[in-house]
Structures are given as C-alpha cells and as structure tokens.
Biopython code that builds the backbone (N, CA, C, O; Angstrom):
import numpy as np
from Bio.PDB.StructureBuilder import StructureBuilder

atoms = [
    (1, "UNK", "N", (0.851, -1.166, 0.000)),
    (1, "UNK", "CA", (0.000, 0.000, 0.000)),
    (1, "UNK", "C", (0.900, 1.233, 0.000)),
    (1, "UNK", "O", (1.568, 1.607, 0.964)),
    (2, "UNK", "N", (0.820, 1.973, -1.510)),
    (2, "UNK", "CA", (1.731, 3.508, -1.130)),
    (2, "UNK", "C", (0.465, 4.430, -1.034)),
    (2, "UNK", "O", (-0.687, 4.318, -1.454)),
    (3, "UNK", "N", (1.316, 5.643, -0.121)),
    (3, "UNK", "CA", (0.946, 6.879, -0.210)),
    (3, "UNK", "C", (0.516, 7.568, -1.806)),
    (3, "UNK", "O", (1.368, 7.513, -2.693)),
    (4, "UNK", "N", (-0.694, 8.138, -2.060)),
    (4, "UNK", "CA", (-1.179, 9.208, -3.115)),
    (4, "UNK", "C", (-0.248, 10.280, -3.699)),
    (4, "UNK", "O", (-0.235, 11.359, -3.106)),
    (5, "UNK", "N", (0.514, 10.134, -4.756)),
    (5, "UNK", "CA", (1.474, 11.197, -5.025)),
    (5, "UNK", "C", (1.369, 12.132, -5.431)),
    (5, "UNK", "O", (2.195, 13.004, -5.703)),
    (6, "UNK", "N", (-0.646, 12.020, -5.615)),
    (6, "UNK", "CA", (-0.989, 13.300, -6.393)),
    (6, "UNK", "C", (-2.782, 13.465, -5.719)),
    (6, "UNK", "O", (-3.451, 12.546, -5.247)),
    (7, "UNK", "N", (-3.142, 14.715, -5.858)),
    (7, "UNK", "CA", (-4.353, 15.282, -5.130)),
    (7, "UNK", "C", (-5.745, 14.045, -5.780)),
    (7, "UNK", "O", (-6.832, 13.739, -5.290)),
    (8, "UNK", "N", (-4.979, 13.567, -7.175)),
    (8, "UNK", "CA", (-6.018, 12.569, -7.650)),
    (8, "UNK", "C", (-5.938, 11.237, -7.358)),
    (8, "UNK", "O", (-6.594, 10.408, -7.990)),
    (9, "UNK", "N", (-5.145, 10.926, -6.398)),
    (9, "UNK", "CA", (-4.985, 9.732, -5.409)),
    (9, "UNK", "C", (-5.554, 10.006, -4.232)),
    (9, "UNK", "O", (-5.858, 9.073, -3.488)),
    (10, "UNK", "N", (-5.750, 11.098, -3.932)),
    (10, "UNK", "CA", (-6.668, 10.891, -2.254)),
    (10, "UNK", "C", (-7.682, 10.530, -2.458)),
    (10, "UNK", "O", (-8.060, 9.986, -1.421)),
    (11, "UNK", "N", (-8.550, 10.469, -3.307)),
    (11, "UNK", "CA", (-9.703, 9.410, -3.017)),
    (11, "UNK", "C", (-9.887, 7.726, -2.994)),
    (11, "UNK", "O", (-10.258, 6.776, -2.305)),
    (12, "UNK", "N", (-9.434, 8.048, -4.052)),
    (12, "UNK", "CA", (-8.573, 6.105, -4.024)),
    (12, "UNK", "C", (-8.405, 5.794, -2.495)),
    (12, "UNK", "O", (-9.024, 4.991, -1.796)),
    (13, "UNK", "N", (-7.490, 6.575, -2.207)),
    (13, "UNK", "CA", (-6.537, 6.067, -0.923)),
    (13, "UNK", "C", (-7.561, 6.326, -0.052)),
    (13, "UNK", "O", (-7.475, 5.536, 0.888)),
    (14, "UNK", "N", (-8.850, 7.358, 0.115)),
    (14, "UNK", "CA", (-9.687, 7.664, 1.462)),
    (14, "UNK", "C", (-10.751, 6.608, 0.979)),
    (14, "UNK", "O", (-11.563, 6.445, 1.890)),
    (15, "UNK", "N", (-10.977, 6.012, 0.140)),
    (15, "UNK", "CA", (-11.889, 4.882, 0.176)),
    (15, "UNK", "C", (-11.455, 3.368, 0.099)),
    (15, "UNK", "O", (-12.282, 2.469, -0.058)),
    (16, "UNK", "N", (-10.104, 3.149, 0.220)),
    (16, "UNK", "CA", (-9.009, 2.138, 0.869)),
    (16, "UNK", "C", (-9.293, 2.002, 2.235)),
    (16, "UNK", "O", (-9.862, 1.046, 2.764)),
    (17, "UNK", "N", (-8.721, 3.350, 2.955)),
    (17, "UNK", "CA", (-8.981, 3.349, 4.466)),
    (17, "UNK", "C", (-10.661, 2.993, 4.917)),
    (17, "UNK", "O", (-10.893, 2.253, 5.873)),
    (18, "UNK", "N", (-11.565, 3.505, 4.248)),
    (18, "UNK", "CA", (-12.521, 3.074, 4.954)),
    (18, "UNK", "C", (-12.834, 1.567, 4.360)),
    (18, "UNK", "O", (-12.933, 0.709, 5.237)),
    (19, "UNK", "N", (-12.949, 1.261, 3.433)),
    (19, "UNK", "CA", (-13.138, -0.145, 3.020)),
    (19, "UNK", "C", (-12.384, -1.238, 4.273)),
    (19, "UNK", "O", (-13.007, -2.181, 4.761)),
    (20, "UNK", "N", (-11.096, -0.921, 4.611)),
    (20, "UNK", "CA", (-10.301, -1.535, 5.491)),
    (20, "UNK", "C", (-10.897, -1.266, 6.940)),
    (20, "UNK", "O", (-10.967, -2.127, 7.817)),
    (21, "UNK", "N", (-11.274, -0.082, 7.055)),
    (21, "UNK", "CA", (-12.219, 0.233, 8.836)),
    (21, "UNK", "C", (-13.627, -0.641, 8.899)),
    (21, "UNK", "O", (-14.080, -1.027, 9.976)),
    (22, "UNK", "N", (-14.167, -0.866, 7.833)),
    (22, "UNK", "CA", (-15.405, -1.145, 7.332)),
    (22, "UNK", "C", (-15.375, -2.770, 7.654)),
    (22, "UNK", "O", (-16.184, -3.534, 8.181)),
    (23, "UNK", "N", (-14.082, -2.926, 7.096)),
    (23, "UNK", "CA", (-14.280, -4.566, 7.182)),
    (23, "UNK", "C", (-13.828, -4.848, 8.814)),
    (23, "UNK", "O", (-13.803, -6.047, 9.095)),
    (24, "UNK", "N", (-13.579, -4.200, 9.586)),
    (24, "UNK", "CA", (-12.966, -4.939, 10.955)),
    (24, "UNK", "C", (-13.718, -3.983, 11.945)),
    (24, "UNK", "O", (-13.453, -4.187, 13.130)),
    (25, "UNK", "N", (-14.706, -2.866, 11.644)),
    (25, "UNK", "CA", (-15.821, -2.349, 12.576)),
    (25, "UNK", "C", (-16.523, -2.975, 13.350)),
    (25, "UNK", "O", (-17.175, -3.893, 12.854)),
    (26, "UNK", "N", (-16.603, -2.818, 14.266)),
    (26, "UNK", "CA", (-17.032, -3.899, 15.812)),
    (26, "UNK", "C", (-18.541, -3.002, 15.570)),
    (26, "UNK", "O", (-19.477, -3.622, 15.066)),
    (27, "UNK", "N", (-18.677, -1.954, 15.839)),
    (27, "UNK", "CA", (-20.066, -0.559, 15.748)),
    (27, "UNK", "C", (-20.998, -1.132, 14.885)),
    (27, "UNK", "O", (-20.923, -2.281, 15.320)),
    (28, "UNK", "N", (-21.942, -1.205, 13.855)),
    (28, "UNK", "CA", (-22.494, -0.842, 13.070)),
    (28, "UNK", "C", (-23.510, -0.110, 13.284)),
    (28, "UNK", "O", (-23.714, 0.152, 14.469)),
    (29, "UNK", "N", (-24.170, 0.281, 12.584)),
    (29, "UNK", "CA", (-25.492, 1.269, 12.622)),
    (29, "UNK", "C", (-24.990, 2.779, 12.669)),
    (29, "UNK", "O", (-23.955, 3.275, 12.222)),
    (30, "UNK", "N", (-25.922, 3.276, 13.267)),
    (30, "UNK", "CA", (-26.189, 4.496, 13.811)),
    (30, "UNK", "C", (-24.768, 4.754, 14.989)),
    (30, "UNK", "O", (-24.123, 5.793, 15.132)),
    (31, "UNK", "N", (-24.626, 3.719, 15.556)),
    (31, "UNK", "CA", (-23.631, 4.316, 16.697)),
    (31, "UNK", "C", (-22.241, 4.012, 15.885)),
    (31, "UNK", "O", (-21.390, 4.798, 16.301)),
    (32, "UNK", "N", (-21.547, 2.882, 14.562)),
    (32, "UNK", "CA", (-20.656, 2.988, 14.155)),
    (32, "UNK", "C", (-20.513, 3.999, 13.143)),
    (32, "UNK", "O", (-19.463, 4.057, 12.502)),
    (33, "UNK", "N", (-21.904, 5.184, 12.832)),
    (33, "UNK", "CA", (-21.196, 6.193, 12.247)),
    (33, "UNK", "C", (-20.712, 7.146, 13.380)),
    (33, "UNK", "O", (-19.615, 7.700, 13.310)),
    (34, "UNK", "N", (-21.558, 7.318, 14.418)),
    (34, "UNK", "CA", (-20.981, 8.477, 15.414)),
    (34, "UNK", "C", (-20.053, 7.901, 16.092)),
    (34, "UNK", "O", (-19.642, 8.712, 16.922)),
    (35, "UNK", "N", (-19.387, 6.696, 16.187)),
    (35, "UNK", "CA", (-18.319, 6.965, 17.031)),
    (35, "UNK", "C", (-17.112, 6.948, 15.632)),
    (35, "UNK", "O", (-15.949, 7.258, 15.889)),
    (36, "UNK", "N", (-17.409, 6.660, 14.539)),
    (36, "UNK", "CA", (-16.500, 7.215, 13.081)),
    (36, "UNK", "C", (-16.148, 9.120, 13.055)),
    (36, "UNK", "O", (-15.170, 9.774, 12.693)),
    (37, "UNK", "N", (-17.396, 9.462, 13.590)),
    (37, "UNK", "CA", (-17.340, 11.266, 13.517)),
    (37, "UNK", "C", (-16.886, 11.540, 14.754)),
    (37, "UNK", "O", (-16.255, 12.596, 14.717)),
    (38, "UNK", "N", (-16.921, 11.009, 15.976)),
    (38, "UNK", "CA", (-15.920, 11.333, 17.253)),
    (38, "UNK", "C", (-14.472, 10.968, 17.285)),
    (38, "UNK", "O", (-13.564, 11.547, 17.882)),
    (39, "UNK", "N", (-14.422, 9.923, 16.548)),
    (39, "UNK", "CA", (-13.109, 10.294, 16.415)),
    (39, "UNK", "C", (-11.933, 11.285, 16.121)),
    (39, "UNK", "O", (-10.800, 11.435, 16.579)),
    (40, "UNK", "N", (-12.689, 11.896, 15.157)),
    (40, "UNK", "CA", (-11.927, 13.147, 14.822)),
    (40, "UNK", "C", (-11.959, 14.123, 16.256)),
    (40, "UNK", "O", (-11.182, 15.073, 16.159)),
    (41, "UNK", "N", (-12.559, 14.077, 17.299)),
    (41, "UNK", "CA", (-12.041, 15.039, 19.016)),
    (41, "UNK", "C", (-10.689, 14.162, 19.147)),
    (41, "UNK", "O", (-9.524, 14.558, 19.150)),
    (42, "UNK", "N", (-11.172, 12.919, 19.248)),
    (42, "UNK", "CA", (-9.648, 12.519, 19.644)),
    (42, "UNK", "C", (-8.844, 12.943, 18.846)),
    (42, "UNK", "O", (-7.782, 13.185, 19.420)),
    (43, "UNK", "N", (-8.804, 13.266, 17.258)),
    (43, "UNK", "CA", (-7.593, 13.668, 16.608)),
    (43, "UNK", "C", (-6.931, 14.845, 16.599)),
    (43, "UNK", "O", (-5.774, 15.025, 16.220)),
    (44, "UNK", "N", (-8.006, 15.975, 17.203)),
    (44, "UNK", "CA", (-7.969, 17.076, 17.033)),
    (44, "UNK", "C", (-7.268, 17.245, 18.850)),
    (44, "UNK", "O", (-6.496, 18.148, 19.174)),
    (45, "UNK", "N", (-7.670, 16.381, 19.603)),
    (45, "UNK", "CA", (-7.378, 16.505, 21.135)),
    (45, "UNK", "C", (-5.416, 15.995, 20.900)),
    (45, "UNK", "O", (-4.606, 16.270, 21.786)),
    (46, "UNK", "N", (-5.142, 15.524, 20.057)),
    (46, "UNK", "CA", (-3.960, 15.158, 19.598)),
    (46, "UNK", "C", (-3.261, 16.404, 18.901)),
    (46, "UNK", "O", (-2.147, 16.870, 19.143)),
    (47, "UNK", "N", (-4.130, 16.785, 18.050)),
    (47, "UNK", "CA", (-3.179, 18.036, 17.460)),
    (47, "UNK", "C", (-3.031, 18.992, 18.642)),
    (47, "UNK", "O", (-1.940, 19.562, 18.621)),
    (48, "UNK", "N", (-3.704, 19.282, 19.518)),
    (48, "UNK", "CA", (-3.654, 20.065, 20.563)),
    (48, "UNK", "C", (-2.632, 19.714, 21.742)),
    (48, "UNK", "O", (-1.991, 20.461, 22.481)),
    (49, "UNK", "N", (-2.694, 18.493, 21.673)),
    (49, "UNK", "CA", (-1.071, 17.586, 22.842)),
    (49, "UNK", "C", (0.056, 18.372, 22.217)),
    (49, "UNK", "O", (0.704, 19.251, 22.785)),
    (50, "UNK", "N", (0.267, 17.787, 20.507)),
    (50, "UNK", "CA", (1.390, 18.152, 20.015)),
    (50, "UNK", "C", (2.162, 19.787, 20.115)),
    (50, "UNK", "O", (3.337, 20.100, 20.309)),
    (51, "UNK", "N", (0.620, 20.822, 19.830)),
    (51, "UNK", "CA", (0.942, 21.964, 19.941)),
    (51, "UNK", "C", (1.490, 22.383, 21.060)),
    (51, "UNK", "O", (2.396, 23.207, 20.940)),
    (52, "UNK", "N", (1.132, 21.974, 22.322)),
    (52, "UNK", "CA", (1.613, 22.116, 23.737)),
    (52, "UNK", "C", (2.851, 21.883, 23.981)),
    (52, "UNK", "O", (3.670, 22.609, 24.543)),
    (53, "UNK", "N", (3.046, 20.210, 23.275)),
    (53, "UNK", "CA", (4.360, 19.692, 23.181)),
    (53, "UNK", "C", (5.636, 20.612, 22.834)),
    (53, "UNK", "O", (6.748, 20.808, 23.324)),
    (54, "UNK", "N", (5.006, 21.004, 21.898)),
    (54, "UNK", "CA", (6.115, 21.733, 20.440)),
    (54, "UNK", "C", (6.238, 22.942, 20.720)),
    (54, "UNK", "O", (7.071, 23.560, 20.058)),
    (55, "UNK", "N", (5.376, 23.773, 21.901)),
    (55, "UNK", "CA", (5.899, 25.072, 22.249)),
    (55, "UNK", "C", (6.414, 25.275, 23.885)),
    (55, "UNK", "O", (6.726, 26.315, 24.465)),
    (56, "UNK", "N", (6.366, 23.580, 24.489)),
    (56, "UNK", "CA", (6.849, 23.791, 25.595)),
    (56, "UNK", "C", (6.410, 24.151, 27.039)),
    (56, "UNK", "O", (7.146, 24.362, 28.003)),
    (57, "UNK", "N", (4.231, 24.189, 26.950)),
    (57, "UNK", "CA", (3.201, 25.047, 27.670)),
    (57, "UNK", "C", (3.450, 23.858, 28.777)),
    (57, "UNK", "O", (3.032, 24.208, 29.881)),
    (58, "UNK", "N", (3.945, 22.721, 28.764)),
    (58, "UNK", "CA", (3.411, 22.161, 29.930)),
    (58, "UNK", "C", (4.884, 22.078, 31.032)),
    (58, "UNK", "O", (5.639, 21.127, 31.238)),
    (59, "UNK", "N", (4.894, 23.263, 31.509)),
    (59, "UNK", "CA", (6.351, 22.965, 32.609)),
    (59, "UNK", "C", (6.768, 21.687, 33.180)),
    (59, "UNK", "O", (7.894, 21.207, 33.042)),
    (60, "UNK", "N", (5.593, 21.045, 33.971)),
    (60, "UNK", "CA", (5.759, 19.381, 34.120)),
    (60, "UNK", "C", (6.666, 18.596, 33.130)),
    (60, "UNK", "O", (7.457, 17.687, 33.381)),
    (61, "UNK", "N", (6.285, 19.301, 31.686)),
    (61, "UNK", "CA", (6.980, 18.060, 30.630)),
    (61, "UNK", "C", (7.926, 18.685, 29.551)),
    (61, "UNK", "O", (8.683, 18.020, 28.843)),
    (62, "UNK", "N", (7.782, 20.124, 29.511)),
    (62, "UNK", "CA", (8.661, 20.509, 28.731)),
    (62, "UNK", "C", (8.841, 20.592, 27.233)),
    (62, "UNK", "O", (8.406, 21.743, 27.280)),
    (63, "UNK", "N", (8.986, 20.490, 26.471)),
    (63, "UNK", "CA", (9.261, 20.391, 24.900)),
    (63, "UNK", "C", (9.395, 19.078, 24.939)),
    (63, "UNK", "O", (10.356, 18.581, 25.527)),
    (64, "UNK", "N", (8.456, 18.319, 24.321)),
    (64, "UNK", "CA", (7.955, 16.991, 24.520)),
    (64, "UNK", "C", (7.789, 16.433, 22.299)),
    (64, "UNK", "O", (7.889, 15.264, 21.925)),
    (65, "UNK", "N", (7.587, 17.421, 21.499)),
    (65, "UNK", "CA", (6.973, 17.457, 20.113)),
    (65, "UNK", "C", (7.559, 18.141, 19.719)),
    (65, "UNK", "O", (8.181, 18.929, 20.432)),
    (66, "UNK", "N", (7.649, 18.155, 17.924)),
    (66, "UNK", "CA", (8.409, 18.934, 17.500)),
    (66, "UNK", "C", (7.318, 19.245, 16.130)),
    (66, "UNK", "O", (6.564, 18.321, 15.822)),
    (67, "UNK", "N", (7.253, 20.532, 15.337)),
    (67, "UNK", "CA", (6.598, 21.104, 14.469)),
    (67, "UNK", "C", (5.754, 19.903, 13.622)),
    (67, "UNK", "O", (4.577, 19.633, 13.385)),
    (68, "UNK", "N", (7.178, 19.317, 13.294)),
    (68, "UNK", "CA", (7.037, 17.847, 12.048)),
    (68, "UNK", "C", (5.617, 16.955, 12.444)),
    (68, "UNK", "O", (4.952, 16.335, 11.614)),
    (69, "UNK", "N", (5.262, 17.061, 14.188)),
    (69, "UNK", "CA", (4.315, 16.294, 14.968)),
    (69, "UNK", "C", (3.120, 17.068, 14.503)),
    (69, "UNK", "O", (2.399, 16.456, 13.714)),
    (70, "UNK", "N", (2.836, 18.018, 14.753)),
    (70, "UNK", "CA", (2.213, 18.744, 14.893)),
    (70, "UNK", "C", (1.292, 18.599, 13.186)),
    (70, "UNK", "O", (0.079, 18.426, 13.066)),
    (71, "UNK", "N", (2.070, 18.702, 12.310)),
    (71, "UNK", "CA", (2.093, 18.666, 10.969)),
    (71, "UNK", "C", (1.523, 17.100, 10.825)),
    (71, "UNK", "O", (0.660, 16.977, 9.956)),
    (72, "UNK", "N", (1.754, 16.325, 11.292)),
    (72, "UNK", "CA", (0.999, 14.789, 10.646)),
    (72, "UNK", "C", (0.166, 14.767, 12.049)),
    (72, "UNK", "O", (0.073, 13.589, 12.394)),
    (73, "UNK", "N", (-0.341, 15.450, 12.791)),
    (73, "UNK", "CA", (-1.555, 15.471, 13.399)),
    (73, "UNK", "C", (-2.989, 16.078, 12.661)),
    (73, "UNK", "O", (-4.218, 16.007, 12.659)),
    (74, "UNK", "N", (-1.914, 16.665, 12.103)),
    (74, "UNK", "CA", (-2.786, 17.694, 11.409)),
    (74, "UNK", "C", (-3.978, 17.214, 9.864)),
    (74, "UNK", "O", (-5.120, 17.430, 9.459)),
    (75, "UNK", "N", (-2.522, 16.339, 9.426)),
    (75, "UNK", "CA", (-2.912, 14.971, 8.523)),
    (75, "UNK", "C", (-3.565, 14.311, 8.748)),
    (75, "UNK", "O", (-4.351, 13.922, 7.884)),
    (76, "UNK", "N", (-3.603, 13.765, 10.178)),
    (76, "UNK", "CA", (-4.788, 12.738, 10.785)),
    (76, "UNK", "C", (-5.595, 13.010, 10.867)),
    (76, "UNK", "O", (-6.470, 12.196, 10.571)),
    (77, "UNK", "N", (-6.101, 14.689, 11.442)),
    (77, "UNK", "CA", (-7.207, 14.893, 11.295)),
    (77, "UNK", "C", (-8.203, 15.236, 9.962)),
    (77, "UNK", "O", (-9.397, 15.164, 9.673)),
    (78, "UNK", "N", (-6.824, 15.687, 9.296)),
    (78, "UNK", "CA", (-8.076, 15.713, 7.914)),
    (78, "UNK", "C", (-8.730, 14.016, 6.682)),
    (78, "UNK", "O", (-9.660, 13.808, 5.903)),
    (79, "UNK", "N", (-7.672, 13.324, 7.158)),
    (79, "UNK", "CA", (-7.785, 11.773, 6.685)),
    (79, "UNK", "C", (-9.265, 11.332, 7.480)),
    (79, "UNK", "O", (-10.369, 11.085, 6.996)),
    (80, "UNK", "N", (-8.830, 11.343, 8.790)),
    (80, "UNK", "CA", (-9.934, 10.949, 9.656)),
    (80, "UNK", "C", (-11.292, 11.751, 9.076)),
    (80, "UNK", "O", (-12.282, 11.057, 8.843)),
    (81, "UNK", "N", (-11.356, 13.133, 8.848)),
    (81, "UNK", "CA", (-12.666, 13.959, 8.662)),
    (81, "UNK", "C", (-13.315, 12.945, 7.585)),
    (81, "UNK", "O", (-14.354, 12.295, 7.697)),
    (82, "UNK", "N", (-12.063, 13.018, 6.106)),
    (82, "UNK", "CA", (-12.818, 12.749, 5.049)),
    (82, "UNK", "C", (-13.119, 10.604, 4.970)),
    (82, "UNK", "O", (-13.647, 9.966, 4.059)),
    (83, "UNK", "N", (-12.524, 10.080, 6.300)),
    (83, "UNK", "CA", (-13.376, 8.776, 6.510)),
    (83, "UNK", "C", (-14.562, 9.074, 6.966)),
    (83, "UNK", "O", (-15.569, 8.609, 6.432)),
    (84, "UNK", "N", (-14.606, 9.717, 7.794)),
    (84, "UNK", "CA", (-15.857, 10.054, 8.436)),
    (84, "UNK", "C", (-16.574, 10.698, 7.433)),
    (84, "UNK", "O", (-17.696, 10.202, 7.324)),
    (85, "UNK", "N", (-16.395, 11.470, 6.776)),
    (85, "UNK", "CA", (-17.416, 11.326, 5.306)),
    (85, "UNK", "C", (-17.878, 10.756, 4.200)),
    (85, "UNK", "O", (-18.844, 10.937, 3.460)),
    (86, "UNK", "N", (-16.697, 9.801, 4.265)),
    (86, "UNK", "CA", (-17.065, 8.517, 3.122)),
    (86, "UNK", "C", (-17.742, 7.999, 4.141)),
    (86, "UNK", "O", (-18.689, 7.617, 3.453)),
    (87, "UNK", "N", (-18.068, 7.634, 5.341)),
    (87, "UNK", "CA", (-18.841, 6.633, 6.240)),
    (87, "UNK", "C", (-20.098, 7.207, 5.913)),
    (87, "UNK", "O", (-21.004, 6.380, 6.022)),
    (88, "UNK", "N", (-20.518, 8.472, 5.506)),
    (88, "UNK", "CA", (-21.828, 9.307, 5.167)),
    (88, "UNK", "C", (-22.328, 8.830, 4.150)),
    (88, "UNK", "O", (-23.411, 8.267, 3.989)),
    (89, "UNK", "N", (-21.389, 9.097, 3.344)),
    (89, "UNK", "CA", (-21.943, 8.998, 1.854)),
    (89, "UNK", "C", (-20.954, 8.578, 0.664)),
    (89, "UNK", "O", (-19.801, 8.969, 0.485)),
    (90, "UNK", "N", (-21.694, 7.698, -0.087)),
    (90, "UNK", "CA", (-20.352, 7.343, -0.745)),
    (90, "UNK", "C", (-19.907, 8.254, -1.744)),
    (90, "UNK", "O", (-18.758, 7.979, -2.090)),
    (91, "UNK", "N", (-20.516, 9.501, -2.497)),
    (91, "UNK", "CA", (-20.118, 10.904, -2.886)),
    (91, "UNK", "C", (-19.158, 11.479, -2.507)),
    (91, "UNK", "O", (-18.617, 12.267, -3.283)),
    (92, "UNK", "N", (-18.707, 11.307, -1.382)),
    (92, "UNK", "CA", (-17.964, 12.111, -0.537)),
    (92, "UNK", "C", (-17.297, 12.935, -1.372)),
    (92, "UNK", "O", (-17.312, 14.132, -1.085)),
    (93, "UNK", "N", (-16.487, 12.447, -2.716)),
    (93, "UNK", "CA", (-15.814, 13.655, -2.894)),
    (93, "UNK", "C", (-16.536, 14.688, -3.602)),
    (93, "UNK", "O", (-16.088, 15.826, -3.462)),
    (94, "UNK", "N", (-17.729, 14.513, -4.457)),
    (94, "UNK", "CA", (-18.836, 14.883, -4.774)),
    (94, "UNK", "C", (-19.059, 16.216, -3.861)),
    (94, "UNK", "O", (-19.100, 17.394, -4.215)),
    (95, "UNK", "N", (-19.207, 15.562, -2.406)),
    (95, "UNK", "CA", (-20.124, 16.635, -1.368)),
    (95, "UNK", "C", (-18.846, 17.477, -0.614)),
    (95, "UNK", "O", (-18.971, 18.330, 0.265)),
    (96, "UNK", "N", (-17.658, 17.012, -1.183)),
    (96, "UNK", "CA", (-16.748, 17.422, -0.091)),
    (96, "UNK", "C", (-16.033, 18.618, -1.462)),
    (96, "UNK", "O", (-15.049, 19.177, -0.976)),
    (97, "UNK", "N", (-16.265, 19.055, -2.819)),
    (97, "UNK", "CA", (-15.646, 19.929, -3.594)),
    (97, "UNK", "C", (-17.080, 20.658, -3.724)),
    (97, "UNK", "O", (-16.903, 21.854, -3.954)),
    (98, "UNK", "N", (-18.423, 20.317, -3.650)),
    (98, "UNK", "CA", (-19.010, 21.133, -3.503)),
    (98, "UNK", "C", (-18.941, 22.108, -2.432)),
    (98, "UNK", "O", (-19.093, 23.285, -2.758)),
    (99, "UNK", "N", (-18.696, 21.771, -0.952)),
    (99, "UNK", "CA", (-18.369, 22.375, -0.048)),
    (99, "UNK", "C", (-17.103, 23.261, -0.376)),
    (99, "UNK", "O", (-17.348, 24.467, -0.390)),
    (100, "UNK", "N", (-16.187, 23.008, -0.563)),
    (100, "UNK", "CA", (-15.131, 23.859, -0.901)),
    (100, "UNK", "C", (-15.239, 24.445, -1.659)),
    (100, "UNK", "O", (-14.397, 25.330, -1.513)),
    (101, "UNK", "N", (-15.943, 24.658, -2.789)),
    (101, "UNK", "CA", (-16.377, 25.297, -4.045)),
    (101, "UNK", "C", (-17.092, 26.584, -3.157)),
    (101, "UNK", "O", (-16.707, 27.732, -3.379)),
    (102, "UNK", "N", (-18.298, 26.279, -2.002)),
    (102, "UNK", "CA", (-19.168, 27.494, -1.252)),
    (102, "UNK", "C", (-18.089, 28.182, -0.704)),
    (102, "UNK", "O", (-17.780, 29.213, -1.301)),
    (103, "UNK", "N", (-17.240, 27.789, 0.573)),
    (103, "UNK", "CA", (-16.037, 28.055, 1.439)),
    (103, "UNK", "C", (-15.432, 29.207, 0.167)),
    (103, "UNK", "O", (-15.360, 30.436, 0.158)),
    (104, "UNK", "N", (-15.073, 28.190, -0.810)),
    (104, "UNK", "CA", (-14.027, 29.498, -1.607)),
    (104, "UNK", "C", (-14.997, 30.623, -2.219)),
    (104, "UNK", "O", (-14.382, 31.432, -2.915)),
    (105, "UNK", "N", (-15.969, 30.784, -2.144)),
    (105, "UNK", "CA", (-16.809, 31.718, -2.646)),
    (105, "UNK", "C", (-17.221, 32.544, -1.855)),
    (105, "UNK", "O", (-17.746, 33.596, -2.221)),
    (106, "UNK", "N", (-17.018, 32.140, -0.379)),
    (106, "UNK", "CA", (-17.487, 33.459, 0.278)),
    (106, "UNK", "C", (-16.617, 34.632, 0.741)),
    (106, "UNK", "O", (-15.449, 34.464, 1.092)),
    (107, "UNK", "N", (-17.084, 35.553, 0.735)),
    (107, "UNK", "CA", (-16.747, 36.676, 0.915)),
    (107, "UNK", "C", (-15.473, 36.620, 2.243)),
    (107, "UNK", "O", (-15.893, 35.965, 3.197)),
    (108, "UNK", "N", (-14.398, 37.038, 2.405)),
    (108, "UNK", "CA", (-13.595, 37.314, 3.448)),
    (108, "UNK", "C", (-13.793, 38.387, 4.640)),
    (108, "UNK", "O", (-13.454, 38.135, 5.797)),
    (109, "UNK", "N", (-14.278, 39.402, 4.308)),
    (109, "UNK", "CA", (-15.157, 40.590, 5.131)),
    (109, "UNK", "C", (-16.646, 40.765, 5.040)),
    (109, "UNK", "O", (-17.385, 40.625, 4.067)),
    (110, "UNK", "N", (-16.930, 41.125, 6.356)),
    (110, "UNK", "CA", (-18.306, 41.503, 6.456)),
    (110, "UNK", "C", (-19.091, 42.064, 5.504)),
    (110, "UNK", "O", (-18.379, 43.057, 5.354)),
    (111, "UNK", "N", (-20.268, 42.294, 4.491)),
    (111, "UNK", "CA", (-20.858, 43.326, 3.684)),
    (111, "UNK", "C", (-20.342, 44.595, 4.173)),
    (111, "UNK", "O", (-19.770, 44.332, 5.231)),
    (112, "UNK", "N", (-20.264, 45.770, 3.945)),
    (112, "UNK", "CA", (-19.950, 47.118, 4.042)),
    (112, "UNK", "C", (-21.089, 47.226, 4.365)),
    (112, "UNK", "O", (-21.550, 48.334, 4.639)),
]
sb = StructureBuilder()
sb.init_structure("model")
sb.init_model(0)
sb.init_chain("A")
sb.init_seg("    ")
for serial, (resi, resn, name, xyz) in enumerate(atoms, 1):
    if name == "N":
        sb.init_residue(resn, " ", resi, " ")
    sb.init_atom(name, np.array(xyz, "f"), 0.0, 1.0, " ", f" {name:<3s}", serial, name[0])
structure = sb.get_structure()
C-alpha cells in the first residue's frame, strides 16, 4: 500500500482506508457512524497535545513534540474527517468539492 502522489490519489486512498475500517468495525449502525465522527475530538485533542508539546506550555513536561508532529496530526485529522465522510456517503468527494467550491466563494469581510 503507497501513499497518493498526487491530489487525484486521495480518493482512491480515502476509500481504501474506509473499506479496510469497514471490514474490521465492531459498531455498526447508527452508533458505528458516530463513534466514526468522534473520532476526529480525539484527533484534534492530539493536534492540541502536540501543539503544547512543540511550544513547551506544559512545565511538568517541557518540549515533549516537535513542528514535524504537529504537521501529521494535522494529517490525521483531515484523513480521519474525510473517513468520516465517506462513512456518510459514498459521494464524498462529490459533497466534499461542492463544499469547498461554497467556502471558496465566500466573501472574506463583512458586507460594508
């Protein structure tokens, strides 16, 4: 299994990962999609360790992470989001460039 070398391999590769979660999911139903969409707190509760880590906030522990951490937390969480959206729908990338298509269209400042 390699890594996507190009933006037209992440879907391939995000419907790999879930095909592979899919087949060894203990959950099903209703509660194996929400604990698929909670996961991402834990990932995000991770990017938040690392940041702490990597600037040194926790005196107890000191500079514990380094940027590079911080950076494939960051990865996890967006891998994790877009499983958790193929677990929605199998469109996903469908619903996930329409979304970015709105995002890039809106305005940056308030109306005047």
């Amino acid at each position: 299994m390699s890594a996507p070398n190009t933006a037209a391999g992440l879907w391939p590769a995000i419907d790999e990962l879930w095909s592979r979660l899919e087949a060894t999911r203990e959950a099903t139903g209703p509660d194996g999609v929400l604990l698929r969409i909670l996961k991402l707190s834990e990932e995000v509760g991770e990017v938040a360790e690392a940041v702490i880590g990597a600037t040194g906030q926790n005196p107890r522990k000191g500079v514990t992470h380094t940027w590079e951490d911080v950076q494939a937390e960051l990865c996890d969480v967006a891998i994790t989001a877009l499983v958790a959206l193929r677990t929605l729908t199998p469109q996903a990338r469908e619903v996930f460039e329409s979304q970015l298509r709105r995002v890039r269209e809106r305005p940056l400042a308030p109306p005047a």
